[in-house]
C-alpha positions in Angstrom: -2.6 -67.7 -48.3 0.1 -67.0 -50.9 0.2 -65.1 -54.6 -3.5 -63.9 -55.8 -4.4 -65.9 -58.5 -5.3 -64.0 -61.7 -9.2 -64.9 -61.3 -8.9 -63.3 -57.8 -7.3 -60.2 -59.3 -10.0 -60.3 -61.9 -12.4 -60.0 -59.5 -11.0 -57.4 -57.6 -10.5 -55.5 -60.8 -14.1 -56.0 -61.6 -15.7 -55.1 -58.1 -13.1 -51.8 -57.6 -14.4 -50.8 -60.4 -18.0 -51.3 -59.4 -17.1 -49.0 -56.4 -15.3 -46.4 -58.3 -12.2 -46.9 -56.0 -14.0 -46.4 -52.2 -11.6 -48.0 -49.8 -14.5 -48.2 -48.0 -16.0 -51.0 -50.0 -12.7 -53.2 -49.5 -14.0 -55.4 -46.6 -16.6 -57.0 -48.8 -14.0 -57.4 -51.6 -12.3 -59.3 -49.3 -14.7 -61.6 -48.2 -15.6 -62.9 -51.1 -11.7 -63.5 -52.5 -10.7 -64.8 -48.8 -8.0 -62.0 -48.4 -7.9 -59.5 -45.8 -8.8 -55.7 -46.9 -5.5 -54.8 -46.5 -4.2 -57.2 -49.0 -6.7 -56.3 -51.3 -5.8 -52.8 -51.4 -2.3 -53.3 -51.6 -2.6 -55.5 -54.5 -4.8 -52.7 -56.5 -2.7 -49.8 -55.4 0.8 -51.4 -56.6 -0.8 -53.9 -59.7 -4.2 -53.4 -61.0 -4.6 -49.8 -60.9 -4.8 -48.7 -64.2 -3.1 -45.5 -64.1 -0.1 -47.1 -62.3 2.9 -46.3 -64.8 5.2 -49.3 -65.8 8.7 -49.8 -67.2 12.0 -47.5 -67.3 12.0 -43.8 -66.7 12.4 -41.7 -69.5 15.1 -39.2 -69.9 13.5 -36.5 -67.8 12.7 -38.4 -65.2 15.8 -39.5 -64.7 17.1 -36.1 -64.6 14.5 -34.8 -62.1 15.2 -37.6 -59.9 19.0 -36.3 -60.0 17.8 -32.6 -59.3 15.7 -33.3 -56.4 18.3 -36.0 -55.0 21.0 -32.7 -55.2 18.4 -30.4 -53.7 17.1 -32.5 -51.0 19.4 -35.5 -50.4 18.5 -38.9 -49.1 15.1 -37.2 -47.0 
């Protein structure tokens, strides 16, 4: 099945939105983009989620990631 295309994530975009974020809704998402649900919610969760942050950490995050790695180790 490959790489969604952009209209596909459009329309997952567009119908998530529709069902304020139910997981329970993603079986008739992915019916109509020929994905499984799985896929589907994978693809919101990691891309299309708006709140999702992007980019390089800033300074403090950076230094919490440090502190917790000292405090905790590789768990």
């Amino acid at each position: 099945m490959g790489n969604m295309r952009d209209t596909n994530a459009r329309k997952l975009a567009q119908t998530w939105e529709v069902l304020t974020g139910s997981p329970l809704g993603l079986a008739g998402i992915a019916d109509g983009l020929s994905r499984c649900g799985k896929s589907c919610r994978l693809r919101w969760m990691n891309y299309l989620q708006p709140n999702v942050k992007r980019g390089n950490y800033t300074e403090e995050e950076e230094l919490m990631i440090s502190k917790l790695h000292e405090e905790l180790g590789n768990k």
